[in-house]
C-alpha positions as CSV (number, residue, x, y, z in Angstrom):
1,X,-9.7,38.0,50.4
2,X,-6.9,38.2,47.8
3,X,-5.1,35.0,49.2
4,X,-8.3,33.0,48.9
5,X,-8.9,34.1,45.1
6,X,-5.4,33.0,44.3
7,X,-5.8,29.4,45.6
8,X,-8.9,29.3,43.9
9,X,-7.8,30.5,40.6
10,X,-4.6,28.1,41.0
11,X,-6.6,25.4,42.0
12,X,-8.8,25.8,38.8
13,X,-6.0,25.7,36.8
14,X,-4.9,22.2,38.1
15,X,-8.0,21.2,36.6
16,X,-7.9,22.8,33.2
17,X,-4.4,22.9,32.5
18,X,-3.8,19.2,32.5
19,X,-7.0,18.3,31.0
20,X,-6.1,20.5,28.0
21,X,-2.4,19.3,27.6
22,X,-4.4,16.1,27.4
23,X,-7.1,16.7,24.5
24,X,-6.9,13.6,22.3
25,X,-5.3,15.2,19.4
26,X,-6.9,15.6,15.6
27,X,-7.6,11.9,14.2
28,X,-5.2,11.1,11.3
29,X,-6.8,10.3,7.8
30,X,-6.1,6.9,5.7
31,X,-7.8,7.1,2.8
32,X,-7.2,3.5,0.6
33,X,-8.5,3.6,-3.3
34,X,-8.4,0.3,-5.2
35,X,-7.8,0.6,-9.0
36,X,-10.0,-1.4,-11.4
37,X,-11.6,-3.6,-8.7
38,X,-15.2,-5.5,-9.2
39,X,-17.5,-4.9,-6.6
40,X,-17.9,-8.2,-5.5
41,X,-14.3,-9.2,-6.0
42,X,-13.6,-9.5,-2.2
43,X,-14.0,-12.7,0.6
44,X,-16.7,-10.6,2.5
45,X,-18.6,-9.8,-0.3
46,X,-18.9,-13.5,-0.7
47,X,-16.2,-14.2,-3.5
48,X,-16.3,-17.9,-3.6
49,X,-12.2,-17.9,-4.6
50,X,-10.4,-14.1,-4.0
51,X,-8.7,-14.3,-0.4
52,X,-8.7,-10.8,0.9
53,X,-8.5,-11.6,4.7
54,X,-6.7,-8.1,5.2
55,X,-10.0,-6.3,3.6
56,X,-12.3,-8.6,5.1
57,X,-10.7,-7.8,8.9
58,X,-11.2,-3.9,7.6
59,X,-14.6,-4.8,7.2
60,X,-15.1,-6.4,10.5
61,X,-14.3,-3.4,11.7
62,X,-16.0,-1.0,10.0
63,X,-19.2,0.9,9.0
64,X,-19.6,-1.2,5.2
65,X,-21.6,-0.1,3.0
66,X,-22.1,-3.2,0.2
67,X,-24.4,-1.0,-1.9
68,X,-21.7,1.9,-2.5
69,X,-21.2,3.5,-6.0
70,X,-18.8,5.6,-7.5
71,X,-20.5,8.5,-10.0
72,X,-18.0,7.9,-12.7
73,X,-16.6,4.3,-14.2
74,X,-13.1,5.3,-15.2
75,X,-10.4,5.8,-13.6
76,X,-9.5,10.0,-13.8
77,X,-12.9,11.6,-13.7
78,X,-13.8,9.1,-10.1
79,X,-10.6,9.8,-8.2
80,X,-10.9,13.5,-9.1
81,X,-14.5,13.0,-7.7
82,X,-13.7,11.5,-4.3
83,X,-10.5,14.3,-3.5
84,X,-13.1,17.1,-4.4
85,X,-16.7,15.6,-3.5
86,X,-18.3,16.8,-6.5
87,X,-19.4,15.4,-9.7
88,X,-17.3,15.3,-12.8
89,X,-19.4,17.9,-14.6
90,X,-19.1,20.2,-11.7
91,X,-15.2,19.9,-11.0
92,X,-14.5,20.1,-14.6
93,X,-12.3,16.6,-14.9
94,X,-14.7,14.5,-16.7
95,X,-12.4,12.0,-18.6
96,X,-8.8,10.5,-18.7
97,X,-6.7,12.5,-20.8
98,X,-7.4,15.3,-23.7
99,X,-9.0,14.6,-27.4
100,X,-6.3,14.8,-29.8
101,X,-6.7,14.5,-33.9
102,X,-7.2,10.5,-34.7
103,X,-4.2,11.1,-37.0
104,X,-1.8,11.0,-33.4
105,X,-0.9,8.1,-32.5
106,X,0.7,6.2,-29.6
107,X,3.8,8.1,-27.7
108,X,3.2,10.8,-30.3
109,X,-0.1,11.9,-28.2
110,X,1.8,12.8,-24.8
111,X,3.9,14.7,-26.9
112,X,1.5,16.4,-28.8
113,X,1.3,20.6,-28.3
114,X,-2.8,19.8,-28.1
115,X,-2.0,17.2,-25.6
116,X,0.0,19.4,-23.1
117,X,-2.3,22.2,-23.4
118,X,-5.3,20.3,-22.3
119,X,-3.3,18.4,-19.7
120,X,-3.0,21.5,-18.0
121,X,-6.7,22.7,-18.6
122,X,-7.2,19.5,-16.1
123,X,-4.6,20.0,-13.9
124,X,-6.2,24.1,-13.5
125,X,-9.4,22.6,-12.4
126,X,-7.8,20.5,-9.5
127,X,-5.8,23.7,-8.6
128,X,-8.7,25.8,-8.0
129,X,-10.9,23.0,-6.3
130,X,-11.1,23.2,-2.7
131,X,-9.3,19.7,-1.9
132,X,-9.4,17.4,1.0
133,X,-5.8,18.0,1.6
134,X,-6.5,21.7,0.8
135,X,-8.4,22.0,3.3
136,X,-7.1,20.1,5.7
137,X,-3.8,21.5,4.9
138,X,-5.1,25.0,6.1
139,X,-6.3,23.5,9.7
140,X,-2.5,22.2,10.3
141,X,-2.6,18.5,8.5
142,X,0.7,17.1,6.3
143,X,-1.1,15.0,3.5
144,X,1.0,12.5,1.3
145,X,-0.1,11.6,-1.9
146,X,1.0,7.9,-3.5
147,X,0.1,6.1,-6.6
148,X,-2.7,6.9,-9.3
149,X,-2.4,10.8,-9.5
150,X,-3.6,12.5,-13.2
151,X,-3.1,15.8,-12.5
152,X,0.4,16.6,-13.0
153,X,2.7,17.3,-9.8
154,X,0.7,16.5,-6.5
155,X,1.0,19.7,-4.9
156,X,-2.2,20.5,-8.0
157,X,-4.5,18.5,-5.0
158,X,-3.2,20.4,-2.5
159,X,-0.6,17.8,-1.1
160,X,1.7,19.0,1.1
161,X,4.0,15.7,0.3
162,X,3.9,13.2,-2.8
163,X,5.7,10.4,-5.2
164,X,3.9,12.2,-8.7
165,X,5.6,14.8,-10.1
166,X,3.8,14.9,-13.0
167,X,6.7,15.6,-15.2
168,X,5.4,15.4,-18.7
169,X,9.0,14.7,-20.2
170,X,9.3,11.8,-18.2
171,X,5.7,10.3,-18.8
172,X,3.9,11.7,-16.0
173,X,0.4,11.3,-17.3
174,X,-1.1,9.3,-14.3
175,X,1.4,9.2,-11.4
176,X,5.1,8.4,-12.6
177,X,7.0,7.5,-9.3
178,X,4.0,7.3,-7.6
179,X,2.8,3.9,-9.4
180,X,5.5,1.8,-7.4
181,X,3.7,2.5,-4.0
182,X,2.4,-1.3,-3.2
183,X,4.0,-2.8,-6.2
184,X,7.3,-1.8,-5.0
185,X,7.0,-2.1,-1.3
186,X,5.4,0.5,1.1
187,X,8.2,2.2,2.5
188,X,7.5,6.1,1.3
189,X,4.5,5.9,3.1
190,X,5.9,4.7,6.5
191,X,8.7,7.2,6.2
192,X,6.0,9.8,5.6
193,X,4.1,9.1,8.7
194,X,7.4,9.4,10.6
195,X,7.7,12.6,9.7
196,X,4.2,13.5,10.6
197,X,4.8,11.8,14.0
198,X,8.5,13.9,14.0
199,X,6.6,17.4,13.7
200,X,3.7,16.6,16.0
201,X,1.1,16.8,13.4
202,X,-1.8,14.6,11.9
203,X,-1.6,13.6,8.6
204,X,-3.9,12.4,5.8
205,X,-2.5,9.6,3.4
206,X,-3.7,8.6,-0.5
207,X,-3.2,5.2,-0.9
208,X,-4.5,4.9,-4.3
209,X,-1.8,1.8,-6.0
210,X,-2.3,0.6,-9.2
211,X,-3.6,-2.3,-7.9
212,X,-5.1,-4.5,-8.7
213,X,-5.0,-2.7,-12.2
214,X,-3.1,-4.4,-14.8
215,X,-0.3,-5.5,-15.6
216,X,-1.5,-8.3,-14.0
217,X,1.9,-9.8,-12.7
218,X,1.6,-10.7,-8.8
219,X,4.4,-12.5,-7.4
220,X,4.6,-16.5,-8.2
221,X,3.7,-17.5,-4.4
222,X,0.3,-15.9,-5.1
223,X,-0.5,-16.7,-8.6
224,X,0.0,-20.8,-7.6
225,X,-3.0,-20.9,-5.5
226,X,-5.8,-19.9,-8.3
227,X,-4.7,-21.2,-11.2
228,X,-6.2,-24.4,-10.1
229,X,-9.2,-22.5,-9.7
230,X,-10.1,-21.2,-13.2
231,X,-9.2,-22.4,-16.6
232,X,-8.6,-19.0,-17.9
233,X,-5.0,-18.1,-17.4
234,X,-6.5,-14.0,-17.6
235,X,-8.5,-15.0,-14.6
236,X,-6.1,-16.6,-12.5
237,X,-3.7,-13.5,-12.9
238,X,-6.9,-10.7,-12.0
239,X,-8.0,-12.5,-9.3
240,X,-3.6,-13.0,-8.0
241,X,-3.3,-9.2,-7.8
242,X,-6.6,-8.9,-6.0
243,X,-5.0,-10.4,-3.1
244,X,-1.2,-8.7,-3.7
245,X,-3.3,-5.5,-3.4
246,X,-4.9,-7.4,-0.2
247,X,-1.4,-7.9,1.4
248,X,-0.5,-3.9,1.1
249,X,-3.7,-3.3,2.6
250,X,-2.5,-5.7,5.7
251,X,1.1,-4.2,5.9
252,X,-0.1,-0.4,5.6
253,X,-3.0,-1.1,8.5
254,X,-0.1,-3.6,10.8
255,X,1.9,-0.3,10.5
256,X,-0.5,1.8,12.0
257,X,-0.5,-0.6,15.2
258,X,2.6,-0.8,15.0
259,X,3.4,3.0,15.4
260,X,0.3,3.2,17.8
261,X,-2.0,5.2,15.7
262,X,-4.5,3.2,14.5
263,X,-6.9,4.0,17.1
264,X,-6.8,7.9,16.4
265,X,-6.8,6.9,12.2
266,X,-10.0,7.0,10.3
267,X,-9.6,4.3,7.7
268,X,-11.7,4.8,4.4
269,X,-12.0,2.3,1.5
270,X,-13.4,2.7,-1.9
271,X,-12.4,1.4,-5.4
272,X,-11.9,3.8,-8.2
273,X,-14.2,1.5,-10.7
274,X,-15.2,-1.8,-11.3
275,X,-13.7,-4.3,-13.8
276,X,-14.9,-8.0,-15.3
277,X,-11.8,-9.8,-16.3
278,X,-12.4,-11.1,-19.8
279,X,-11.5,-14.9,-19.7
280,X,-10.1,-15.1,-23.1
281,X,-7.8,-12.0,-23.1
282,X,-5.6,-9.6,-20.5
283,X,-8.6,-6.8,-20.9
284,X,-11.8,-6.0,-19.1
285,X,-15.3,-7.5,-20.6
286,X,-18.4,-5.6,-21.4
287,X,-20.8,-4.0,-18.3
288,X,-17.3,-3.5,-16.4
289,X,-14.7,-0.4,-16.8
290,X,-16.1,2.6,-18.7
291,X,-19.8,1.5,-18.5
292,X,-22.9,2.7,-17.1
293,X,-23.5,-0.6,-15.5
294,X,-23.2,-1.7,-11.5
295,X,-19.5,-4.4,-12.8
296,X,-18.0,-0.9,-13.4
297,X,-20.1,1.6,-11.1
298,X,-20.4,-0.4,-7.6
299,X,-18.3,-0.6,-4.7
300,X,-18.1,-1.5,-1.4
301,X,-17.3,1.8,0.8
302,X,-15.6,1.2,4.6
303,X,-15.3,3.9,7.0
304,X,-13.0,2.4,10.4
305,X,-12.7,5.2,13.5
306,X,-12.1,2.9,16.6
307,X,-14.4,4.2,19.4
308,X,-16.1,6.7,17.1
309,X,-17.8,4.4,14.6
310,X,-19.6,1.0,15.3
311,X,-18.6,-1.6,12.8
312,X,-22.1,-2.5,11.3
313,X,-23.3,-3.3,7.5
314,X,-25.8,-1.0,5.8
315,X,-27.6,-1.9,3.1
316,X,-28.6,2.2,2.6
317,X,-26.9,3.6,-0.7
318,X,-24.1,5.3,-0.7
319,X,-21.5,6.9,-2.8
320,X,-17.8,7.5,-3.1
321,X,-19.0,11.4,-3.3
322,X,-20.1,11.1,0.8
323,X,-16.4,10.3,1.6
324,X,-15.4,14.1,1.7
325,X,-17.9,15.4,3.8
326,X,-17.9,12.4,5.8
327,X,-14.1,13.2,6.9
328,X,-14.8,16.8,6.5
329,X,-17.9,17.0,9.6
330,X,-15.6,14.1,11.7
331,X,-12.8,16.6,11.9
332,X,-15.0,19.6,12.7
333,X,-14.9,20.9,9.5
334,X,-18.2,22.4,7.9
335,X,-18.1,21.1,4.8
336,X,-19.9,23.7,1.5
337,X,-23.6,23.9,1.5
338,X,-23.9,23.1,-2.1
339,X,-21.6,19.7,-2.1
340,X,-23.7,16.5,-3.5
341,X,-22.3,14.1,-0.5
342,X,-24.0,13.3,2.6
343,X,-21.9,12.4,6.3
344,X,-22.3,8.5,6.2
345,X,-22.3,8.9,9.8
346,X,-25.7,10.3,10.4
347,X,-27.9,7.3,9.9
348,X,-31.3,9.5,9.2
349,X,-30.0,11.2,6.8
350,X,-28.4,8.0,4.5
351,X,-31.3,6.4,5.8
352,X,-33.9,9.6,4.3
353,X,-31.8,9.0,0.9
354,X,-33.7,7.2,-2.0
355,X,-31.6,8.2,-5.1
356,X,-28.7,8.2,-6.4
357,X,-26.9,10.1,-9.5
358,X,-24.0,9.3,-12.1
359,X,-22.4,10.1,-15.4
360,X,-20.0,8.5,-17.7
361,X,-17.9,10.3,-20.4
362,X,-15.8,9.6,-22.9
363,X,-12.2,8.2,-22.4
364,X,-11.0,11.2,-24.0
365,X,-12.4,15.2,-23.2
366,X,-14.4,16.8,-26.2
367,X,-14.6,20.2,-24.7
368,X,-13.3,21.3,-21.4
369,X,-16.2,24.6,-21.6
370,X,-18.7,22.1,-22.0
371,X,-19.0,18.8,-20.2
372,X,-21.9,17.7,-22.1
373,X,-19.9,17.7,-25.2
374,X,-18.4,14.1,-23.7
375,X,-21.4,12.8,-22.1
376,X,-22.1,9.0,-22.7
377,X,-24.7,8.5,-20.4
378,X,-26.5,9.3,-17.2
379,X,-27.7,6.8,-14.6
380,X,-30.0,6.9,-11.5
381,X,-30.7,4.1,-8.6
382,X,-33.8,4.4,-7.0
383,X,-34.4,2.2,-4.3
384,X,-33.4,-0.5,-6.1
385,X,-34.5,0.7,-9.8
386,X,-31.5,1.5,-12.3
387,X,-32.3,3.7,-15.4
388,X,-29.4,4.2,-18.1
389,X,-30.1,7.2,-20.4
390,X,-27.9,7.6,-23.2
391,X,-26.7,10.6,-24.6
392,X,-27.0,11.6,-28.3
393,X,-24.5,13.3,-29.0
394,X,-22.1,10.5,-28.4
395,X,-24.1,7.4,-28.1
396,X,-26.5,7.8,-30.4
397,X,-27.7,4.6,-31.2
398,X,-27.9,3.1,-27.7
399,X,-31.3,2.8,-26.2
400,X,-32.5,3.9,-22.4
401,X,-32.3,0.8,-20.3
402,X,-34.1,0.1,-16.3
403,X,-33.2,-3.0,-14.2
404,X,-34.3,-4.2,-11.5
405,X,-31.3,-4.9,-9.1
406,X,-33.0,-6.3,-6.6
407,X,-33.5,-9.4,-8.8
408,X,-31.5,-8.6,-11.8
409,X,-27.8,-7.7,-10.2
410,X,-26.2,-8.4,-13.4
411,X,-28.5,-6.0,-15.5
412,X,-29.9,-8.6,-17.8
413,X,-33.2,-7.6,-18.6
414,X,-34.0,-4.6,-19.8
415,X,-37.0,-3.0,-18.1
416,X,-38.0,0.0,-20.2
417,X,-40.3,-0.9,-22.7
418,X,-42.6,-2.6,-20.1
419,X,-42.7,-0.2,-17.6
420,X,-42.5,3.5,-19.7
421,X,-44.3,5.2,-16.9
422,X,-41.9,4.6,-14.8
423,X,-39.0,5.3,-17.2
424,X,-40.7,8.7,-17.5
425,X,-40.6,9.5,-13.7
426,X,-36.8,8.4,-13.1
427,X,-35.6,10.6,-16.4
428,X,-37.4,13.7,-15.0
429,X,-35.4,13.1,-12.0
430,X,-32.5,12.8,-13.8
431,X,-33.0,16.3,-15.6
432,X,-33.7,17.9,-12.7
433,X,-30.1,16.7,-11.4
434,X,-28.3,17.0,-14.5
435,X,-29.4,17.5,-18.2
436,X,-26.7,16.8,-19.5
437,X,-27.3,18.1,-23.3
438,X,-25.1,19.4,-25.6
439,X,-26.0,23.0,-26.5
């Protein structure tokens, strides 16, 4: 009897045992973050002149979402956003740098006492917020943080490797070192996968350049094909680094092939916010950057995971807010009960979704104890129905606006004061997400 159970125990083994040392390991993480991008600013979004072939081949292979929105339109607040998936008024980083007296002025305010302080009030909130890399740094993952970075060194987000330091001597208000990923080549990322592949471990990167933010100074070779193409010398230069940040894109996805991991990578792609290029001078134009409006709210969002995901469009909404649970439930992670975001993946529940909430601020952060204090003004999409609802305390004189998307993408005609009943249904939704009112 005992000779029998031995070969059958060792002949189970010579099933399990190999099938185990063969369990596809954990999928790495790419997560790719333009900087002051329009949403339509791409070829497969139907840009009549931008070249973007590497993003378009991205989208060819992903699950794109066209109708994708980020909750916040400037730059701080919506990256804090995506690494936490939770609104600005919840993580506590609701604007780009601290309110100082208007008596500081230029480099005076990143030396100011005032200024220091509340830099670190922002960086507290990222330290006690339960990361992507946070988390995924407890389940074995190396994470490696490159360009836009706000809050101060990037071991703050829970990185376990970064370019930021966040070294408030040496101007480290919004990444430092970190701004030359893309612009500078891509080397510290490939270096940092090598050492991921070295130790035998998955990794998660933030590629989040300041690109195509300005300056506006793509090479020569790239510049020369669109001035032709526009009279506006500020257009020509936008619309240049649109495709420079194109051709990083290309080089960091060929690297992944190279290196063999881009089938086990999940590839994500959202822009931080939108920007217009004003024609007649280097800055953005109204309805763009900073505003409640779709030029500085929408974004195409990609999610690529060969084998896992079938590349399709979906015209449901979505926002930059589903990208953390999203990558949380496709690792096997149960993401919080209470976070706002929603796995893209599961096609009845985006499906089920209707509505969608936001908030702009001001540039600068009123009162760290109260996010209300820098409230500018809330916004809902319903279907395709946009209310704007201003906020008194700091825009007191703007008036509540609805669209129609569907046939009014640019947000021309204000909707409100012919249709007040449905004004009244949207802003009770709204207060029922968010009040948003200063006490």
């Amino acid at each position: 009897m005992l000779p029998r159970l031995t070969a059958l125990l060792a002949f189970v083994f010579t099933l399990v045992i190999p099938a185990a040392a063969h369990a596809a390991p954990p999928p790495n993480v790419v997560l790719i973050i333009s900087d002051d991008q329009a949403w339509g600013d791409y070829g497969f979004m139907g840009h009549p002149q931008i070249r973007t072939p590497h993003l378009d081949r991205l989208a060819a292979q992903s699950l794109v979402f066209p109708r994708g929105y980020v909750p916040s339109s400037l730059c701080c607040p919506s990256l804090a956003s995506i690494i936490t998936g939770r609104y600005p008024h919840q993580n506590g980083i609701t604007s780009n740098d601290p309110a100082l007296p208007p008596t500081v002025k230029g480099r005076e305010k990143a030396q100011h006492p005032l200024f220091r302080e509340g830099r670190r009030t922002m960086n507290g909130f990222m330290e006690k917020a339960a990361t992507l890399p946070r988390v995924l740094g407890e389940r074995g993952y190396l994470s490696f943080q490159t360009g836009k970075w706000w809050q101060g060194h990037f071991k703050s987000g829970g990185f376990t490797h970064g370019m930021s330091a966040g070294d408030e001597d040496k101007g480290g208000r919004h990444g430092d070192a970190g701004l030359k990923i893309g612009r500078a080549g891509m080397e510290p990322i490939y270096e940092f996968i090598g050492t991921a592949q070295a130790e035998k471990k998955p990794f998660l990167v933030w590629y989040a350049p300041l690109l195509p933010h300005d300056p506006h100074t793509a090479p020569d070779r790239i510049l020369q094909k669109y001035q032709p193409l526009t009279p506006s010398p500020h257009v020509a230069k936008y619309w240049a680094n649109v495709e420079w940040f194109d051709e990083t894109v290309g080089q960091l996805l060929d690297h992944l092939e190279k290196q063999g991991l881009a089938e086990n990578t999940i590839v994500v792609y959202v822009t931080d916010n939108g920007w217009i290029q004003d024609p007649a001078s280097p800055k953005f134009a109204a309805k763009s950057k900073q505003s409640p409006y779709d030029g500085g709210l929408r974004t195409p969002i990609m999610i690529k995971w060969p084998g896992k995901i079938t590349p399709r469009k979906s015209e449901a909404l979505a926002t930059s807010l589903d990208i953390y649970p999203t990558l949380l439930t496709a690792l096997g992670v149960k993401p919080a009960a209470d976070l706002p975001g929603l796995d893209l993946r599961d096609e009845t529940a985006v499906a089920q979704r209707q509505q969608l909430f936001g908030e702009c601020f001001t540039h600068d952060a009123k009162d760290f104890a109260n996010p209300a204090a820098s409230l500018r003004w809330r916004w809902t999409i319903d279907g395709h129905t946009k209310l704007i609802v201003p906020a008194a305390q700091n825009e007191p004189n703007e008036k509540v606006e609805l669209y129609d998307l569907a046939s009014d993408p640019q947000e021309e005609k204000n909707l409100a004061a012919a249709q007040p009943a449905r004004v009244a249904e949207l802003t009770k939704k709204l207060d029922a997400w968010w009040p948003g009112a200063k006490p």
